[in-house]
N, C-alpha and C positions, 0 to 999 in steps of 0.2 A: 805561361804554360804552353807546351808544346800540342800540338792539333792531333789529334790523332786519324789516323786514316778512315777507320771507317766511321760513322756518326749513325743516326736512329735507327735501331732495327725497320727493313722492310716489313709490309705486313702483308706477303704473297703464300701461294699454296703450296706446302714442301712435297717435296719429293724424299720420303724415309733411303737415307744412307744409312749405314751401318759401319763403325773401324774404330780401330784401338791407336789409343795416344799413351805416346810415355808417358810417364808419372811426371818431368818435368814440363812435357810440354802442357801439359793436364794442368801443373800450376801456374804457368806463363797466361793460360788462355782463363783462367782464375782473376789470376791480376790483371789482364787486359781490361773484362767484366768490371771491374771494382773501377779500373779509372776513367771506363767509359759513364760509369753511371756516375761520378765525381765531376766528368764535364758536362756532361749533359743534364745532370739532376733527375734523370730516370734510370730508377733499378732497373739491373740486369737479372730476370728472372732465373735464367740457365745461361749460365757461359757458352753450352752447344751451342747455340743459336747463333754466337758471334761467326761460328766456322763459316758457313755460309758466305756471310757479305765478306768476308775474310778471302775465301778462294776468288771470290768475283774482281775482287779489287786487285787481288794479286794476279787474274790474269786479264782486267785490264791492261795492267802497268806492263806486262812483259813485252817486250819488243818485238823480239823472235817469235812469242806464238801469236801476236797480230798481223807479224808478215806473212808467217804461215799459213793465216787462216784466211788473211783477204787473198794469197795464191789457189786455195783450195776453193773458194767461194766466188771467185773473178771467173766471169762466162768469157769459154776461149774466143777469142777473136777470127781462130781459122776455119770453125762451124760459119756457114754463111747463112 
């Protein structure tokens, strides 16, 4: 079986968002639920909750917004 990206919910303190998902993406993240709880052997109480570790992992992996961000967060060198 193939891994899937994210594995056990964190159990940290949310920050309420609020947004509207297609009806397809609404059942994607449906099935995601269903086969994370199939690998792991723990139900998924609310699919919401996958979105979370969902964004995090998808902006670890991006390339570009980690160059970005280590340019925005790197102390200039030319301040002395």
């Amino acid at each position: 079986m193939t891994k899937l990206k994210i594995g056990a919910l964190p159990d940290e303190r949310p920050v309420k968002v609020s947004l509207e998902l297609s009806a397809s993406v609404h059942r994607d993240l449906v099935a995601y639920a269903a086969a994370l709880a199939r690998e792991t052997g723990q139900p998924v109480s609310d699919p919401n909750k996958l979105i979370a570790p969902m964004l995090a992992r998808f902006m670890a992996t991006d390339r570009g917004f980690a160059r970005r961000r280590r340019m925005t967060h790197s102390p200039d060198v030319s301040e002395g």
